[in-house]
Phi, psi and omega in degrees: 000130169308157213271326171268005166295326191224024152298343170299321179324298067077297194262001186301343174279300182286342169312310176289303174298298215242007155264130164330143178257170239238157192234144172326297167318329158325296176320288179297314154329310187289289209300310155324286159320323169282339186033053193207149167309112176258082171280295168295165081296150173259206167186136178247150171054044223262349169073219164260036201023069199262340144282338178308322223240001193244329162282334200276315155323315158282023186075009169281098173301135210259095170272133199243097162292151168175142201268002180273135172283342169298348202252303188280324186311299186333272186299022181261332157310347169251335191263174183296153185298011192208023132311089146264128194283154162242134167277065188208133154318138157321298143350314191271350203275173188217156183281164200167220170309135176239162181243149177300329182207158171222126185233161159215138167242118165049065172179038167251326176291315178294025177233151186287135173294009192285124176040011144017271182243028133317301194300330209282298203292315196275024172227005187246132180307159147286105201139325211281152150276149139219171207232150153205140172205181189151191185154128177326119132284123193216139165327109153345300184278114174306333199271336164277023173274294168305320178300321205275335152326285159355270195323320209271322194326295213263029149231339146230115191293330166208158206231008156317147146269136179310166180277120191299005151255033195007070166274127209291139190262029168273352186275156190304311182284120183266198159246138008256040191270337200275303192281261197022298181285350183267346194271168167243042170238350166218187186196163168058063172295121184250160187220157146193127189271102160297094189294153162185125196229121184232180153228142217232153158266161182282341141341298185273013167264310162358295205299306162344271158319344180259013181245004188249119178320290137007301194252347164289340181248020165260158176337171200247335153283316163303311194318287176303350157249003168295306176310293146342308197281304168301308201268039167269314188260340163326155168258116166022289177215159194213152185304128163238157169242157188187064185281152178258105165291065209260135187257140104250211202173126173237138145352100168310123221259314162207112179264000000 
C-alpha cells in the first residue's frame, strides 16, 4: 500500500467534515443492476463511512473494512449500530463468507494489483455484484479551475490519482471497467455517471484539499503555503462539480 494510500488516517475528523456523502441515487443504481436482493455487502477502504451510511440505512447489512483505526474510530460514530466493522486491507480479508455486493468509494485504486479480482470474486456470491465509484471534486468554472492549477504548479504538477492501468481519461470505458472487462471472473461490466453540482465557500474547498492525498504527503510547509497561494486566488464561493463514477460488475457464476 503507498505512502498516499495511508496517508488518511492523520485527517480523519476533516475527512468526515469536507468530504462529501453519497446521493441516493447511487443506492439505486447498484440496486437496480443487481436486481436482486442486497441483503449483505462487504465494503473495502470503507473511511469514515460515507458510503456505509447510505447502504446500511437502506437495510443493507454493512461489513465496513478499512485498515486505518482513526478512521474506523470516525465512522463507528456516524453509521448505524449493527454496521459491522473490520480493522483490515483488502490484501488482509480472507476467503469465508460471501456477499451479495462488494463495494469500494473512492478506495479500490489504493488496493494492490496483485490478484485483485480472484480475492474480489472469492468474497463475493456468484451473481452478486460488484461496485465501484467516486469521482474528482473540481471547480465548475473552468477559468478558477485553471487559476487554482496555476497556484498548485510550483508544488504539485497535478493532485488526481492517475488511472492505475493507465486508461488515457478521454476513453469511453474508465478504470476499473477497463480491468474488470479483461477478467474472467467477472461479466456484464457497466459504466454510469451521476451528475452533481454544489457550492462550497472557499475556505471549505480548502478544507476539501486538506483532505486529498496528493497534499497529504507533502511536507507541512509546503502543504501550508500551497493551500495559502489557491486560497489567494479563490473566490468568496465557488461552483464545484462532483460527478460519482459508478463501475459495475456481476460475479460469474463459472469463470
Amino acid at each position: 500500500m503507498s505512502d498516499r494510500a495511508l496517508s488518511f488516517g492523520m485527517m480523519a475528523q476533516a475527512y468526515e467534515r469536507f468530504r462529501p456523502g453519497y446521493p441516493e441515487e447511487l443506492f439505486d443504481t447498484v440496486a437496480a443492476y443487481a436486481a436482486r436482493p442486497l441483503r449483505t455487502a462487504l465494503e473495502i477502504g470503507a473511511g469514515t463511512g460515507k458510503a456505509t451510511r447510505l447502504f446500511a440505512e437502506r437495510g443493507v447489512a454493512v461489513t465496513a473494512t478499512e485498515p486505518d483505526e482513526a478512521m474506523l474510530t470516525e465512522l463507528r460514530k456516524h453509521v448505524p449500530a449493527h454496521v459491522r466493522t473490520v480493522r483490515a486491507a483488502f490484501e488482509d480479508l480472507r476467503p469465508g463468507e460471501r456477499y451479495d455486493l462488494v463495494y469500494a468509494a473512492a478506495a479500490l485504486h489504493w488496493t494492490s494489483p496483485e490478484d485483485r479480482w480472484s480475492r474480489m470474486a472469492s468474497l463475493v456470491e456468484p451473481g452478486g455484484v460488484v461496485a465501484s465509484f467516486g469521482g474528482p471534486i473540481e471547480p465548475a468554472d473552468p477559468a478558477v479551475a485553471r487559476t487554482v492549477r496555476a497556484a498548485r504548479a510550483p508544488f504539485l504538477a497535478r493532485d488526481d490519482v492517475p488511472s492505475p492501468d493507465g486508461t488515457p481519461p478521454e476513453a469511453e470505458m474508465q478504470w476499473p471497467g477497463t480491468e474488470l472487462r479483461r477478467s474472467e471472473w467477472f461479466t456484464d461490466v457497466r459504466q454510469a455517471v451521476i451528475e452533481r453540482r454544489f457550492t462550497l465557500t472557499a475556505d471549505d474547498y480548502i478544507g476539501h484539499l486538506s483532505t486529498v492525498s496528493a497534499y497529504l504527503v507533502l511536507p507541512e510547509a509546503e502543504r501550508e503555503q500551497v493551500f495559502h497561494q489557491i486560497r489567494r486566488v479563490l473566490p468568496e464561493t465557488l461552483q464545484i462539480t462532483a460527478d460519482v463514477t459508478v463501475h459495475l460488475a456481476r460475479r460469474r457464476y463459472d469463470p
